[in-house]
KEKEVO-534757 format. One line per 2 residues: number of its first residue (from 1); their letters; for each residue x, y, z of C-alpha. Coordinates in nm, 2 decimals. Layout:
NUM	A	X Y Z; ...
END
This chain:
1	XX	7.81 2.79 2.99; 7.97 2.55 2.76
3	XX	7.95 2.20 2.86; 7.98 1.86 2.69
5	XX	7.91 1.59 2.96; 7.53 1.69 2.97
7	XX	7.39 1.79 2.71; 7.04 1.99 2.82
9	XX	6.94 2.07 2.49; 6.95 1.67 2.38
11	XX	6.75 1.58 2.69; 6.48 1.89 2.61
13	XX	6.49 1.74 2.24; 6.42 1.36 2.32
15	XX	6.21 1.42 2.56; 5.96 1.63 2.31
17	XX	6.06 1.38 2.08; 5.87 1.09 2.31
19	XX	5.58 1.32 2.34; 5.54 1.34 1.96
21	XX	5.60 1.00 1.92; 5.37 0.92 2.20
23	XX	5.11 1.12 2.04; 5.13 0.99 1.71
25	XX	5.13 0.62 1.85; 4.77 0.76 2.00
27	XX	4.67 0.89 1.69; 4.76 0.60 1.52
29	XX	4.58 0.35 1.73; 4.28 0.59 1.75
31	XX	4.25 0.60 1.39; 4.34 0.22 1.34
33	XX	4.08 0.09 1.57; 3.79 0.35 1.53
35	XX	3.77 0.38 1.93; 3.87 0.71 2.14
37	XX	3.90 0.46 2.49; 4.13 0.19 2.40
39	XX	4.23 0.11 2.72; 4.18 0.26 3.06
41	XX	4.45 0.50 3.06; 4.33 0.59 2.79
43	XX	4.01 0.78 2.97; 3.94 0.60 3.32
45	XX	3.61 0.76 3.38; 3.51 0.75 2.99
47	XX	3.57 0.37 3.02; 3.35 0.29 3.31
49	XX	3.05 0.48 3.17; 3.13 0.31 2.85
51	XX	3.15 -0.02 2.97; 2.82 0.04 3.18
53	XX	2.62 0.14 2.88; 2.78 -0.15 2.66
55	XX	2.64 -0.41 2.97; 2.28 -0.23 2.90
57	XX	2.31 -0.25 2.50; 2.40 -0.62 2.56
59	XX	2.11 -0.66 2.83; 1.83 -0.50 2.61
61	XX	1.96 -0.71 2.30; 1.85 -0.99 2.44
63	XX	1.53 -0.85 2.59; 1.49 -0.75 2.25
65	XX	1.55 -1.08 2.13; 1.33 -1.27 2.39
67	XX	1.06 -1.00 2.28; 1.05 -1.13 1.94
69	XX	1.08 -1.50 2.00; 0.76 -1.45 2.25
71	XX	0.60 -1.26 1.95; 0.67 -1.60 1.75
73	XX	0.51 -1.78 2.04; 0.23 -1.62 2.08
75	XX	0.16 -1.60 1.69; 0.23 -1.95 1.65
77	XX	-0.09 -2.02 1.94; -0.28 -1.75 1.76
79	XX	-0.24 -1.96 1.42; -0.35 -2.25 1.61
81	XX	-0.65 -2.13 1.83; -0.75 -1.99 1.45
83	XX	-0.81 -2.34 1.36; -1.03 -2.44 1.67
85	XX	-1.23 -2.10 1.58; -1.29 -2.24 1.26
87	XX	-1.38 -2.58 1.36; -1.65 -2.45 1.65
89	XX	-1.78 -2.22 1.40; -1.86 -2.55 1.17
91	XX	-1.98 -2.73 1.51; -2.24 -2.46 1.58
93	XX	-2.33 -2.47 1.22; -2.39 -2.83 1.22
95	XX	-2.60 -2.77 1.56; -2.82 -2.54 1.39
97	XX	-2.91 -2.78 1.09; -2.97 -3.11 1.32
99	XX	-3.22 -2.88 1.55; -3.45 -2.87 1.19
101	XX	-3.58 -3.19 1.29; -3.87 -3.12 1.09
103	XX	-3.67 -3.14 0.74; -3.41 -3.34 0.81
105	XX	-3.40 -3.75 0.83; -3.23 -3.94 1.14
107	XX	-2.97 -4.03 0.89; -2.87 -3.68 0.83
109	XX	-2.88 -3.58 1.21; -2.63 -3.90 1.23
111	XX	-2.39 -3.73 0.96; -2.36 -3.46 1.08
113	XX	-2.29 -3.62 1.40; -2.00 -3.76 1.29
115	XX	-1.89 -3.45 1.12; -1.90 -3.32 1.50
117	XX	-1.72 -3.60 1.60; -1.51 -3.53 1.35
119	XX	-1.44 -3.17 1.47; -1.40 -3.26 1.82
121	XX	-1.09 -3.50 1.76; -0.94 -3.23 1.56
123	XX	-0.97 -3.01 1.82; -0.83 -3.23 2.09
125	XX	-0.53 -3.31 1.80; -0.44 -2.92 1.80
127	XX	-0.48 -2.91 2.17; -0.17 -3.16 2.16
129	XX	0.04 -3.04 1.93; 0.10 -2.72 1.91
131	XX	0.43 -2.70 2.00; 0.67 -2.43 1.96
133	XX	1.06 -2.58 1.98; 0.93 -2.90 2.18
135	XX	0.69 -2.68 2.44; 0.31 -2.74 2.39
137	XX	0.14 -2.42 2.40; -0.28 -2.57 2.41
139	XX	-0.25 -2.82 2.63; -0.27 -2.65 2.95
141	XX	0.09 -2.70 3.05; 0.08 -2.26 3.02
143	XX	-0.16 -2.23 3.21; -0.16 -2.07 3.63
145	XX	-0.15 -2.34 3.90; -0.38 -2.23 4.19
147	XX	-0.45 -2.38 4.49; -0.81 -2.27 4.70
149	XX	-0.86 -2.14 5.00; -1.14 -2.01 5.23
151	XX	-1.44 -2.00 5.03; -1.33 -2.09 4.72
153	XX	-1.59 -2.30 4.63; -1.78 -1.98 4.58
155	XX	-1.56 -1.90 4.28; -1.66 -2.09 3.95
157	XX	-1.49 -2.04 3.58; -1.15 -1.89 3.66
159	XX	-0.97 -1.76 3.44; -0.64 -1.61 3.49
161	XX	-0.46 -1.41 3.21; -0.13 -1.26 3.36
163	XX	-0.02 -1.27 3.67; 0.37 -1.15 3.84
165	XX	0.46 -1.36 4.09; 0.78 -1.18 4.26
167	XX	1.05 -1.32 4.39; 0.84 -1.58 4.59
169	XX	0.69 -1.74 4.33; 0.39 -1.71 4.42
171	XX	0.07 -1.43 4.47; -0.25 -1.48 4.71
173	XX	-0.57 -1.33 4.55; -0.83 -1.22 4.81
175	XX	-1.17 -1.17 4.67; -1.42 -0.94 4.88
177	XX	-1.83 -0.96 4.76; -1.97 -0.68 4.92
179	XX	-2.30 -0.70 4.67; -2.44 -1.00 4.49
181	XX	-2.51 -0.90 4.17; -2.94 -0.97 4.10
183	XX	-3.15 -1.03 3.81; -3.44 -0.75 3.73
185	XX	-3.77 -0.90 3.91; -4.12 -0.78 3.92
187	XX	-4.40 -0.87 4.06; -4.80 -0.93 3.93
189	XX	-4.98 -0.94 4.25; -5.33 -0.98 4.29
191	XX	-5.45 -1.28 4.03; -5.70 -1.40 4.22
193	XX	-5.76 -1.75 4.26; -5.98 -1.94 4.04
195	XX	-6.31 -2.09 4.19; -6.37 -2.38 3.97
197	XX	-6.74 -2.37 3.82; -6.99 -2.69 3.92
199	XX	-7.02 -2.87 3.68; -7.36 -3.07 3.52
201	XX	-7.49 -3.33 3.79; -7.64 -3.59 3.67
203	XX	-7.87 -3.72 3.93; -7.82 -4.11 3.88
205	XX	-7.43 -4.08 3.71; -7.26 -4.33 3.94
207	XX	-7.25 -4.53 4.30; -7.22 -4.29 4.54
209	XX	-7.33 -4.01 4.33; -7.67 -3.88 4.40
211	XX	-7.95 -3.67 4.32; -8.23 -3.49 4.58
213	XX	-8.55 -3.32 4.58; -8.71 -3.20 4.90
215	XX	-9.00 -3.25 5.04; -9.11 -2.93 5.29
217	XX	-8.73 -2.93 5.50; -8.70 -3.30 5.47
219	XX	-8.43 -3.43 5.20; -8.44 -3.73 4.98
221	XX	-8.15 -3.89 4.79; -8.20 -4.12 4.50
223	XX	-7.81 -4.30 4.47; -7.71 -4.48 4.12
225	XX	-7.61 -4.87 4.24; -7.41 -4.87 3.91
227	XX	-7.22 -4.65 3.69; -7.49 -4.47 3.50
229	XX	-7.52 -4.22 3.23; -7.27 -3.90 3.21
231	XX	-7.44 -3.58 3.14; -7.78 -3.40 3.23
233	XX	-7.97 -3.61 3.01; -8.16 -3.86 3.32
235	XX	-8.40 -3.69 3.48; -8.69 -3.77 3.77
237	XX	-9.01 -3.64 3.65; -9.38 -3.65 3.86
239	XX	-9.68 -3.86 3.69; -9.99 -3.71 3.84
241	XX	-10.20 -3.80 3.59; -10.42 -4.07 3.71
243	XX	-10.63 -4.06 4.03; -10.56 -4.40 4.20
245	XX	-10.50 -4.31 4.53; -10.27 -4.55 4.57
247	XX	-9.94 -4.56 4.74; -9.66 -4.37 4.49
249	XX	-9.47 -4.60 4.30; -9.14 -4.56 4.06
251	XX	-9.00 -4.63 3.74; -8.70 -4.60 3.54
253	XX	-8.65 -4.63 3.12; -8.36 -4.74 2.91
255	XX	-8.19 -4.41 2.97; -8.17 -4.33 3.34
257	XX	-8.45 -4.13 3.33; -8.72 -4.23 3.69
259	XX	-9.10 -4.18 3.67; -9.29 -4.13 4.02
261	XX	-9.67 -4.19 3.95; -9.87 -4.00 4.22
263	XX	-10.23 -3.90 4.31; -10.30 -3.53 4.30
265	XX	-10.54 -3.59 4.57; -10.33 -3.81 4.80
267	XX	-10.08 -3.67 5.05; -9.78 -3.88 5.09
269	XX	-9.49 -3.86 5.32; -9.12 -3.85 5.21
271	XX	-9.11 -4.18 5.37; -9.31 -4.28 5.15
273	XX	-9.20 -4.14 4.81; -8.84 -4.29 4.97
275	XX	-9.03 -4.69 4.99; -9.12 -4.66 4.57
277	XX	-8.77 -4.52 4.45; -8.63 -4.81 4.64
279	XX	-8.85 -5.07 4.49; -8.67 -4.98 4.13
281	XX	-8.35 -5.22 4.04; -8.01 -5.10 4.08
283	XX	-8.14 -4.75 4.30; -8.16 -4.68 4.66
285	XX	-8.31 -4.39 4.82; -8.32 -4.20 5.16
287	XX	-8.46 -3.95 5.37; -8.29 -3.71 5.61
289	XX	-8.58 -3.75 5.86; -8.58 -3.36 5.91
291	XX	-8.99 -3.36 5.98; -9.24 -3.53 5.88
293	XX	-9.34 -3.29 5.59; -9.60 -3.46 5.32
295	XX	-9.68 -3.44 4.94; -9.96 -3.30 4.90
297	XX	-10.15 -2.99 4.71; -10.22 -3.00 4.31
299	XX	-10.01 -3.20 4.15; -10.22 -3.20 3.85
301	XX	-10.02 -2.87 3.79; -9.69 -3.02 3.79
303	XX	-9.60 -2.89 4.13; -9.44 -3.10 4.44
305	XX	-9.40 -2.91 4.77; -9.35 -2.59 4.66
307	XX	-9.26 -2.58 4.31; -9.01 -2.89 4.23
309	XX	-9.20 -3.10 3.95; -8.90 -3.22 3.80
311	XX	-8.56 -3.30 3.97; -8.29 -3.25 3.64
313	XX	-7.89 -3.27 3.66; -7.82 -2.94 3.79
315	XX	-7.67 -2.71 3.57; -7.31 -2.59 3.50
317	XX	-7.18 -2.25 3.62; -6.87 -2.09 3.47
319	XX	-6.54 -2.09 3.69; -6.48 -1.70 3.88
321	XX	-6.16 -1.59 3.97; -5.82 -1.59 3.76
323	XX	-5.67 -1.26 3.54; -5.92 -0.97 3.65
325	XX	-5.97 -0.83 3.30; -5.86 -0.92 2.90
327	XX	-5.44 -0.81 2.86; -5.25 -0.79 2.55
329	XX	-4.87 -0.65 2.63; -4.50 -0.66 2.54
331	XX	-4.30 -0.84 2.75; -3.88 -0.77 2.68
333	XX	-3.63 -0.92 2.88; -3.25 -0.96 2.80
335	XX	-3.30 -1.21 2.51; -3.60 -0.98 2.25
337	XX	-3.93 -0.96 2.33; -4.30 -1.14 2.29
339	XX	-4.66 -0.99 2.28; -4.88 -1.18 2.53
341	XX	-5.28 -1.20 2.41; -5.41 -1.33 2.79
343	XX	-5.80 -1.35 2.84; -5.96 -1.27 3.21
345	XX	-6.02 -1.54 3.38; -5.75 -1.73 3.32
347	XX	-5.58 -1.90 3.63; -5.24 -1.77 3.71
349	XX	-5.07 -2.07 3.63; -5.20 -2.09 3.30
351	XX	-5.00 -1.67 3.28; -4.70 -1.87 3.41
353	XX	-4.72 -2.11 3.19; -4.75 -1.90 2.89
355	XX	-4.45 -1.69 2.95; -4.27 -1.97 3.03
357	XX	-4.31 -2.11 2.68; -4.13 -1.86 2.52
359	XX	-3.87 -1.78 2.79; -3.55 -1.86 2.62
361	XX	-3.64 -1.60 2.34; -3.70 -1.37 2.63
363	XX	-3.44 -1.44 2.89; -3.73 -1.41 3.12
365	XX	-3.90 -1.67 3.34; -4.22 -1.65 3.55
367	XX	-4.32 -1.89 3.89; -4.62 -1.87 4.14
369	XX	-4.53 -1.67 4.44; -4.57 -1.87 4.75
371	XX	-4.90 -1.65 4.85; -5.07 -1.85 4.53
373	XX	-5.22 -1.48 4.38; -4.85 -1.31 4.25
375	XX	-4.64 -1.38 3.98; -4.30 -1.35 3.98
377	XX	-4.12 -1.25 3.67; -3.72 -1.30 3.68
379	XX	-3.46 -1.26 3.41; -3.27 -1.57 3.36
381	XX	-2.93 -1.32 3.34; -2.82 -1.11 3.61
383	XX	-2.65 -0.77 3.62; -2.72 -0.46 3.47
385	XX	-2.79 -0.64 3.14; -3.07 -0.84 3.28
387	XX	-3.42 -0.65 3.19; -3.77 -0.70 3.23
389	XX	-3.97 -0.45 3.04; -4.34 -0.49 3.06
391	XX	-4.55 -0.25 2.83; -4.94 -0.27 2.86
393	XX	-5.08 -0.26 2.50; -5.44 -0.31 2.60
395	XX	-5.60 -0.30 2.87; -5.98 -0.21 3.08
397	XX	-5.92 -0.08 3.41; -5.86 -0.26 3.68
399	XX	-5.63 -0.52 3.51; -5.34 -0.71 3.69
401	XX	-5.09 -0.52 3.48; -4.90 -0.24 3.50
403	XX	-4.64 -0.11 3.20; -4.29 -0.14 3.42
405	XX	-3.91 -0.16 3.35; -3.66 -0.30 3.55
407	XX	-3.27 -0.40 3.53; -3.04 -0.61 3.73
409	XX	-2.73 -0.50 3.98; -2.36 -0.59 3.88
411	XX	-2.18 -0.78 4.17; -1.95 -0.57 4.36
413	XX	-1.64 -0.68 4.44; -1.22 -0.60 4.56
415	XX	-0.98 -0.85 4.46; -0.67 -0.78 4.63
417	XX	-0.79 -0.42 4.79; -0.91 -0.29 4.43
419	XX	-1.19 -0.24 4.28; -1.34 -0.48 4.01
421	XX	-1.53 -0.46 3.74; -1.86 -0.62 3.80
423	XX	-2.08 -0.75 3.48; -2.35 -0.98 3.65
425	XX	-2.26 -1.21 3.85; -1.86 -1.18 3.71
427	XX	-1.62 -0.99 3.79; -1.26 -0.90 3.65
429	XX	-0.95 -0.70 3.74; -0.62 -0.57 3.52
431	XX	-0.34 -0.43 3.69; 0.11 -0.47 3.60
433	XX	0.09 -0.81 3.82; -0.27 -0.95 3.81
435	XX	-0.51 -1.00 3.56; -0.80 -1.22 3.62
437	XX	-1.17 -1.29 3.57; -1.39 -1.52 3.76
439	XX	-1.76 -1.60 3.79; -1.92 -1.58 4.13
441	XX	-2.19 -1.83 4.26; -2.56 -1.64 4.28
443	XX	-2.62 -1.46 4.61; -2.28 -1.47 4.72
445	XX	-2.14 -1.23 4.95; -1.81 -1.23 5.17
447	XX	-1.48 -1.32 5.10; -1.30 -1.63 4.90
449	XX	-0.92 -1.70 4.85; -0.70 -1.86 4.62
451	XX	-0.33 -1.86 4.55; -0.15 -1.87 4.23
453	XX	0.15 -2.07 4.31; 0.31 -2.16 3.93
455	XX	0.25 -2.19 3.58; 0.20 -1.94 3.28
457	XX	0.41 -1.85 3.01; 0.67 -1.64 3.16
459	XX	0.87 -1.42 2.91; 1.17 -1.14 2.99
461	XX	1.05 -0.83 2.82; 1.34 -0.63 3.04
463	XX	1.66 -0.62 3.08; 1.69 -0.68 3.44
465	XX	1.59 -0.97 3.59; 1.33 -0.86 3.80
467	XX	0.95 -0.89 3.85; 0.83 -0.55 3.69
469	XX	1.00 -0.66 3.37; 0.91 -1.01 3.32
471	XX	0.54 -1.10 3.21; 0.32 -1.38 3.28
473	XX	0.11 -1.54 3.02; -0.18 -1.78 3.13
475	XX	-0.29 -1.99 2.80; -0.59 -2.24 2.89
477	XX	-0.62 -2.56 2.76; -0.83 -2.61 2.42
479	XX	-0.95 -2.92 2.43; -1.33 -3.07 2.43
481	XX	-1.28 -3.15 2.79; -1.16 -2.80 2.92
483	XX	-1.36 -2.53 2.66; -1.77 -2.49 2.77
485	XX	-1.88 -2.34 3.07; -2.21 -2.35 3.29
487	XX	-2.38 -2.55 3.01; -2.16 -2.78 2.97
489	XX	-1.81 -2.91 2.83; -1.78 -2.89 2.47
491	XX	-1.68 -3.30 2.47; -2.11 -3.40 2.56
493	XX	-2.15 -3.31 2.21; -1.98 -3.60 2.11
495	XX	-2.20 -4.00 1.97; -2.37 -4.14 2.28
497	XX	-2.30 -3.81 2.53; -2.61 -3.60 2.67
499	XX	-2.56 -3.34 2.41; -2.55 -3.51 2.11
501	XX	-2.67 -3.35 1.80; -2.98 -3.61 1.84
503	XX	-2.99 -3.63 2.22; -2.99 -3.25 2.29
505	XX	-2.94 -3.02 2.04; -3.07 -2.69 2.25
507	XX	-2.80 -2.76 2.45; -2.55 -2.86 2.21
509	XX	-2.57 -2.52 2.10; -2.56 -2.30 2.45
511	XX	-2.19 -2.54 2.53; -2.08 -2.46 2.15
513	XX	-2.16 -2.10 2.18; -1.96 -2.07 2.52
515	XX	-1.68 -2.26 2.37; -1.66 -2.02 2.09
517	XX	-1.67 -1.74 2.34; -1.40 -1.89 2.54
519	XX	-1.15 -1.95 2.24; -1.22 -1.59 2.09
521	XX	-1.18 -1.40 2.40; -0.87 -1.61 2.46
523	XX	-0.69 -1.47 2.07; -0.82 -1.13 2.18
525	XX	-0.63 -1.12 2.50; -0.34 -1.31 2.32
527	XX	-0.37 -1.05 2.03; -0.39 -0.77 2.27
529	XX	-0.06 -0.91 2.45; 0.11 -0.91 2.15
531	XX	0.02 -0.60 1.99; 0.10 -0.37 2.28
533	XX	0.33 -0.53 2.53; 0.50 -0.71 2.31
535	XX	0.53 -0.47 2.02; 0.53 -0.16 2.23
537	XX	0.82 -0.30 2.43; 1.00 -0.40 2.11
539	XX	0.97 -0.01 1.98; 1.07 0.13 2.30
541	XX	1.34 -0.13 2.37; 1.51 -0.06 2.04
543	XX	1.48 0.32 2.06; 1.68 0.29 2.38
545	XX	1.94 0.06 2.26; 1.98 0.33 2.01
547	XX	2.06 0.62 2.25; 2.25 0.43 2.47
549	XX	2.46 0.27 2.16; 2.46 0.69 2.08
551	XX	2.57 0.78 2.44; 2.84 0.52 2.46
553	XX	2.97 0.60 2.12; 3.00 0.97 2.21
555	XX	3.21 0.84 2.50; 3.44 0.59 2.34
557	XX	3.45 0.62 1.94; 3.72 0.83 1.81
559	XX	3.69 1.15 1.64; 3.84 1.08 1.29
561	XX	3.88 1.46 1.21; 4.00 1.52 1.56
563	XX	4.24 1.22 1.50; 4.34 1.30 1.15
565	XX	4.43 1.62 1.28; 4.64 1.48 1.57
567	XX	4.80 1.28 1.36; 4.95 1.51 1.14
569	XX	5.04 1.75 1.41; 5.24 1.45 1.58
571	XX	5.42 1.35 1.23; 5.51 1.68 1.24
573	XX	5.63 1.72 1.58; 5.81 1.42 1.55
575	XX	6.01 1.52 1.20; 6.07 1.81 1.36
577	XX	6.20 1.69 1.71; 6.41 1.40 1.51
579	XX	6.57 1.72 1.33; 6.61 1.92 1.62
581	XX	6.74 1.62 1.85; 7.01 1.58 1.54
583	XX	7.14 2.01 1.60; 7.14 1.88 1.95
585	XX	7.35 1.60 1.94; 7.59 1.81 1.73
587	XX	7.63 2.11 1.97; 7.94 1.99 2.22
589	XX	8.14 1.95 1.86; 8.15 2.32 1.87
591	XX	8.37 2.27 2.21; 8.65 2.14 2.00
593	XX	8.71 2.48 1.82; 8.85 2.61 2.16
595	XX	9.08 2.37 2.22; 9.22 2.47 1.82
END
């Protein structure tokens, strides 16, 4: 069929025509613009995957970005907390020197008083300002706001490290003692008391001190008016040696020392020997009026009713009772150790007391049981790294001691429903949205509460905004008023406090060494922070950007080969069709040779 009003094979031709053209316009834009989706015609489904992934590139970007600028943070305190490290290290140095009292002058404890002084103010100065773009990072201002609860008076030396508080803004932190941790104890039972020894009378020492002889079962007491002579030196001696027959009479010398002159051949009564010592100055005498026994017999052979011919101080016995036999032993508690030399006899007090002397190189202190015969041996620290370790060296049988070891029990604790790690009396717990350590009062048991309401550092490590990818930095403050612990604050070091260098040094140096504790444990927990959350998250944040920057570019880049290809087919095509659409166009010409 000839026709020339339609002409199909034009229409076939331009359509094909817009195809190539189409295609090469593709190609073009494809190749011009490096991207496969360049509008959502393009590839619907491609573009909604693509733009999903770009929103997580652009999300973890900035995670990655907060993860470094927390890095810079927490370096910047690290740098900082450095400096106080160095400055409590010359502190405790300082401490050391002024406890050598011995060597050094007043004026050189005073210097390096002021060095401490010195220290201190530099401390405090970091404390305020360490800043990182106008936030101060050692003041306290990072640090967890908490408010207490029921028992919370139990809980001493808080210290709160990270903490997630959700969506609320806040996290309750229920802790549960079900075992007070104890310090190692043993007991010495069985120093008997010490029976003090009498000691030398002297029979005319003092008013009211007295000296007697007897006389068959009667008693008579010769009393000192005045303070006499100490010592056994006075005596009361019976002169026999003339033959008077008179009544007895008495005498006394320059020293104390009283004569009775009787007659051998005379019997007297005590009443009457009681009548002569009374007749001598400054004495008195007495009779206990028992019976109405006599002197008599031969008193020419120094004998005076039944053997007494002289009445002397009485003399001194030695004291019974105390440490049953001679001890040497080791004694090692948490501290080191000392050897005890202890002799038998001596009074449990005087163990006590010994032990006690050396008890902060031991760790171990000693006390008088209530009974008044055992002692009581406890390690100052408690916890499985309290000891007593007693190890008999020497010994005869039947000695108080006994060689003997004994340790301590951690506390035992939940916090939250989890178990915590007990070390003495403190206990700690690290999970994703708590970690925290706190000290527990001695012998505590139950259950205390407190609530974390605000504070810390908190930094985005994720890409979402949500709790499990946000962390919560506690950083304490630094300064002399807030670093010390059970000893003390690390500011009563300073001129004039109770632990100045010449006020106190043995404590000076038990607040500095739990300040330097304090700061180093607080770089290692910043350290650890930043090595492995923040540096971890950093690796594994930027190997995901990568595949996801990978996946989306396998989506939405272009193919250059694929393109190049595409393009040449559709310059092609399009040549061709413009050629073809020209034949076309020329076809109903053809109808004009029938008309001729």
């Amino acid at each position: 069929m000839t026709r020339i009003n339609t002409n199909v094979p034009s229409l076939v031709a331009q359509n094909r025509l817009q195809t190539s053209n189409k295609d090469l316009q593709t190609a073009l834009t494809r190749l011009s613009t490096g991207l496969r989706i360049n509008s959502g015609a393009d590839d619907p489904a491609g573009l909604i995957a693509s733009e999903a992934l770009r929103s997580e590139i652009t999300s973890l970007g900035k995670a990655i970005s907060n993860t470094r600028r927390a890095s810079q943070i927490i370096s910047t305190a690290d740098s900082a907390l450095g400096q106080v490290s160095n400055l409590l290290n010359d502190i405790r140095g300082l401490v050391v020197e002024a406890a050598n009292t011995g060597a050094l002058s007043p004026d050189e404890i005073d210097a390096n008083q002021l060095q401490v002084d010195s220290s201190l103010e530099a401390i405090n100065r970091i404390a305020q300002t360490t800043t990182f773009q106008g936030r101060k990072l050692l003041d306290g201002s990072l640090d967890f706001v908490t408010t207490n609860g029921t028992g919370a008076e139990n809980i001493e030396d808080l210290s709160i490290d990270q903490a997630s508080l959700g969506s609320t803004g806040s996290i309750s932190v229920d802790i549960n003692v079900s075992q007070a941790a104890t310090q190692a104890a043993v007991s010495i039972p069985g120093i008997t008391a010490v029976v003090p020894g009498t000691a030398a009378v002297d029979p005319v020492t003092a008013v009211a001190s007295s000296a007697d002889f007897t006389v068959g079962t009667e008693t008579v007491t010769i009393t000192a008016d005045v303070a006499g002579v100490a010592g056994d030196g006075p005596t009361i001696t019976f002169d026999d040696s003339t033959d008077t027959g008179a009544a007895p009479s008495a005498s006394v010398d320059g020293s104390g020392n009283i004569t009775i002159t009787v007659d051998d051949d005379t019997a007297y009564t005590a009443a009457e020997l009681v009548t002569a010592l009374d007749g001598i100055a400054g004495y008195s005498a007495a009779t206990d009026g028992a019976g109405t026994e006599t002197v008599t017999g031969a008193l020419a052979t120094g004998t005076l009713a039944g053997g007494v011919d002289e009445v002397v101080a009485a003399a001194a016995t030695d004291a019974t009772g105390g440490l049953a036999e001679d001890v040497v032993f080791e004694l090692q508690g948490s501290n080191g150790s000392e050897v005890f030399n202890i002799k038998a006899g001596s009074s449990i007090q005087q163990v006590r007391d010994q032990i006690n002397l050396v008890k902060d190189a031991t760790g171990v202190e000693a006390s008088v049981n209530a009974d008044g015969t055992t002692l009581d041996l406890n390690s100052k620290a408690y916890g499985s790294s309290s000891l007593i370790d007693i190890r008999v060296l020497e010994q005869e049988p039947g000695g108080n001691f006994t060689s003997t070891r004994q340790e301590g029990v951690d506390i035992v604790a939940t916090v939250n429903g989890r178990s915590a790690s007990g070390d003495g009396n403190k206990l700690s717990i690290n999970t994703s949205t708590l970690d925290l350590s706190a000290s527990i009062k001695a012998g505590f048991t139950g259950a205390a509460n407190i609530s974390i309401t605000d504070g810390g550092a908190k930094f985005q490590l994720g890409p979402d905004v949500v709790g499990n990818q946000q962390a919560r930095v506690g950083i304490r403050s630094v300064s002399s008023a807030r670093l010390g612990g059970v000893s003390g604050k690390l500011y009563q070091l300073g001129s004039g406090e109770s632990a100045a260098l010449g006020t106190d040094a043995d404590a000076a140096a038990r607040i500095v060494t739990e300040a330097i504790d304090q700061v180093t444990s607080l770089r290692g927990r910043l350290g650890a922070f930043q090595a492995t959350t923040l540096d971890g998250n950093l690796v594994s944040l930027n190997e995901t950007v990568a595949n996801l920057q990978e996946a989306e570019s396998s989506i939405r880049d272009a193919d250059f080969a694929q393109e190049s290809a595409n393009l040449t087919r559709a310059q092609i095509l399009t040549q061709s069709g413009t050629n073809v659409l020209s034949l076309a166009n020329q076809n109903p010409q053809n109808v004009l040779s029938l008309l001729g």
